[in-house]
C-alpha positions as CSV (number, residue, x, y, z in Angstrom):
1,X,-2.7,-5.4,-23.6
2,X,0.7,-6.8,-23.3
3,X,1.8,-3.9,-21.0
4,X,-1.3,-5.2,-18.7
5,X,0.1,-8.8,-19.0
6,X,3.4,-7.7,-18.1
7,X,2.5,-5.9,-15.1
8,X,0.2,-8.7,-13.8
9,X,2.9,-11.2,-13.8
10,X,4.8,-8.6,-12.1
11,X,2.1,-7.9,-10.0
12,X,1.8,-12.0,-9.1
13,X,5.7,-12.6,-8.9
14,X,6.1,-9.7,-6.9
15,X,3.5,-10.2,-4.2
16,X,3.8,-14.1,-4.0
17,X,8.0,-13.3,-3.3
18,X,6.5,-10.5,-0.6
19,X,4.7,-13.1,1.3
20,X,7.3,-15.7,1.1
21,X,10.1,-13.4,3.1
22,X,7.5,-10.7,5.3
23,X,8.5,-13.3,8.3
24,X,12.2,-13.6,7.3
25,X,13.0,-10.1,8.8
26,X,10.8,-10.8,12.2
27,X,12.1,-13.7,13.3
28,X,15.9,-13.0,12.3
29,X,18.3,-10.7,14.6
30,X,17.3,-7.2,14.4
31,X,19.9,-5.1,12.2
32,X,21.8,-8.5,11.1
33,X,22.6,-9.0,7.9
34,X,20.2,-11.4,6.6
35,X,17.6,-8.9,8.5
36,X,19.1,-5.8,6.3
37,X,19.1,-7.7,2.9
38,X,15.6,-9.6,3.2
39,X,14.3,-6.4,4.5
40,X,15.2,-4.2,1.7
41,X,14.1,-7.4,-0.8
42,X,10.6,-7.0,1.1
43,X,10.6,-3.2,0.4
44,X,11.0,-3.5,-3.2
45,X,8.6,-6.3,-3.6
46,X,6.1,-4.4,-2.0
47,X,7.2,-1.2,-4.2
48,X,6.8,-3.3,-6.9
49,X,3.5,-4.7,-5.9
50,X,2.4,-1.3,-5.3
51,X,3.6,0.1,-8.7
52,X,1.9,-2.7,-10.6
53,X,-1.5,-2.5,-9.0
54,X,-1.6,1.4,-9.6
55,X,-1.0,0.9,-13.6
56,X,-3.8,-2.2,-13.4
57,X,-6.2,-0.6,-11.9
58,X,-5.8,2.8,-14.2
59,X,-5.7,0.4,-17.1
60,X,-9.2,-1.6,-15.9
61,X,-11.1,1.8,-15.3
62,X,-9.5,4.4,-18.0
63,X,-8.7,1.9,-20.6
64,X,-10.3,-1.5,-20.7
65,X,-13.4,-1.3,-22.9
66,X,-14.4,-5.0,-21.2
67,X,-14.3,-3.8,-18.1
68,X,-17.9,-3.8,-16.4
69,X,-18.8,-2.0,-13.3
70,X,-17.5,-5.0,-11.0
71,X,-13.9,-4.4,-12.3
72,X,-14.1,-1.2,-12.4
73,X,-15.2,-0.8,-8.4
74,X,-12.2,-3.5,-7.2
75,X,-9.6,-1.8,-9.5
76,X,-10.8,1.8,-6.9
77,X,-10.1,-1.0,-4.3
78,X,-7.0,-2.1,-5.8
79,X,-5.7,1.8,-6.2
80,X,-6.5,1.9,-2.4
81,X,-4.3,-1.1,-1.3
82,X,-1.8,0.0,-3.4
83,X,-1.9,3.4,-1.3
84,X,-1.7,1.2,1.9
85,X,0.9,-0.6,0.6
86,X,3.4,1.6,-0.3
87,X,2.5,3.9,2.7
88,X,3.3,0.6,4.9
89,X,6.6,0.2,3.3
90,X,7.8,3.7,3.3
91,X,7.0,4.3,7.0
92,X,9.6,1.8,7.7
93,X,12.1,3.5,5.6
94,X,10.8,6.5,7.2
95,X,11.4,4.9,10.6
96,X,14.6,3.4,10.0
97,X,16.0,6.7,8.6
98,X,15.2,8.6,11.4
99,X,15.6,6.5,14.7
100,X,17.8,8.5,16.3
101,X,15.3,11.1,16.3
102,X,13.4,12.6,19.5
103,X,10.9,14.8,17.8
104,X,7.9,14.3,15.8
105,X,8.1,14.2,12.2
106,X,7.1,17.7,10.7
107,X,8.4,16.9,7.2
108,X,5.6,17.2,4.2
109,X,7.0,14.2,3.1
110,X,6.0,12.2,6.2
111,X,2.4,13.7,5.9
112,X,1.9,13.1,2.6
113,X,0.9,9.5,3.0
114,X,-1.7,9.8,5.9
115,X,-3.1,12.5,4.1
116,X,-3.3,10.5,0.4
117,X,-4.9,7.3,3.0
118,X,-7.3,9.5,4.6
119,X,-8.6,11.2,1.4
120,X,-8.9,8.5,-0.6
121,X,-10.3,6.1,2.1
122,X,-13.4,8.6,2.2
123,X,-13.9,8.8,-1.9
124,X,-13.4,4.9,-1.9
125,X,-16.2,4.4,1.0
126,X,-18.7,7.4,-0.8
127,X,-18.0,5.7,-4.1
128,X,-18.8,2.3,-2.2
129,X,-21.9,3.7,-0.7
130,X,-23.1,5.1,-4.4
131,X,-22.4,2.0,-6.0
132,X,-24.0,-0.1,-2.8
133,X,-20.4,-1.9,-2.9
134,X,-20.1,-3.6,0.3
135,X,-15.9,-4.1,0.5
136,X,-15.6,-0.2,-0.5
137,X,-18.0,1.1,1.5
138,X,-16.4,-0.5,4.6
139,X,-12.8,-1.6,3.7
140,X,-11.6,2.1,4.5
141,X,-13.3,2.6,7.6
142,X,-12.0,-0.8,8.9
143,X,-8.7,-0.1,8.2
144,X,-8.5,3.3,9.1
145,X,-8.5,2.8,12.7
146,X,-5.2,0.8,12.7
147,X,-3.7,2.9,10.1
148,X,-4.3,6.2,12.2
149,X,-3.1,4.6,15.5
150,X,0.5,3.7,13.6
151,X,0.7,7.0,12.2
152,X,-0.1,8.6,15.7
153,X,2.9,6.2,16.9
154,X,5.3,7.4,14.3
155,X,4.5,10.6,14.6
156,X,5.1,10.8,18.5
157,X,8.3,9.0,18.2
C-alpha cells in the first residue's frame, strides 16, 4: 500500500507540474532554449504521469481487495489515458527525431502506438457497453476520431 501511495503522489505531482508548463513551449520561440528544456520537462512529466497511472490502475483491478466494480471500470479508463498519454508524448519525440524526413514512417515502432490505441479503445468501449459504463463505452470512440486524424498526419509527413 505504500508503493500505491507513492505512485499517487507521483501520479498528482507529476500531472499538476505537466499542466503548469504544457503552454510554456507554445508560446515561447520554436527550437529556443527555454522551448527545448520545458519541452523535454513536459515529456517526462507526462512519462511520468503515464507510468504512474499504469501501476495504479493494475494495482486497483489485480490487487486491491476494496476495490468495487466502480474502481475497477475507471482504473480500465485510467490504463486507456495512460495509453493516450504516452502515445501523445512520444509522437513528438517521434516527430522531432525525424523532421527532416520526406517519407512516411514504416518503422514498427511508430505503429506500435496506434495499433495499442486502437485495440484497447475497442476492449475499453465493449467492456463499457457490458458493464453499461457510460465514459467507457464512449470515451474511445470520441477520442478516436482526433487521434486517427494526427496519426494519418504523422504518417504522411
Amino acid at each position: 500500500m505504500l508503493l500505491f501511495k507513492i505512485f499517487l503522489v507521483l501520479h498528482i505531482l507529476a500531472g499538476f507540474l505537466a499542466l503548469c508548463i504544457f503552454w510554456i513551449p507554445i508560446v515561447t520561440k520554436k527550437g529556443g532554449k527555454l522551448h527545448n528544456r520545458i519541452g523535454w520537462i513536459y515529456v517526462a512529466a507526462m512519462s511520468a504521469v503515464s507510468l504512474s497511472a499504469l501501476y495504479l490502475a493494475v494495482y486497483r483491478i489485480f490487487f486491491d481487495v476494496t476495490s468495487d466494480a466502480n474502481r475497477v471500470a475507471f482504473s480500465w479508463f485510467l490504463i486507456f489515458i495512460a495509453i493516450l498519454s504516452s502515445a501523445t508524448a512520444w509522437y513528438g519525440l517521434r516527430v522531432l527525431r525525424f523532421k527532416n524526413r520526406k517519407q512516411a514512417h514504416r518503422n514498427p515502432v511508430d505503429l506500435l502506438f496506434p495499433a495499442l490505441l486502437t485495440l484497447s479503445g475497442i476492449a475499453i468501449s465493449a467492456y463499457g457497453f457490458v458493464i453499461s459504463f457510460p465514459l467507457l463505452k464512449w470515451f474511445p470512440i470520441i477520442i478516436n476520431r482526433p487521434v486517427k486524424h494526427f496519426q494519418a498526419k504523422i504518417r504522411s509527413g
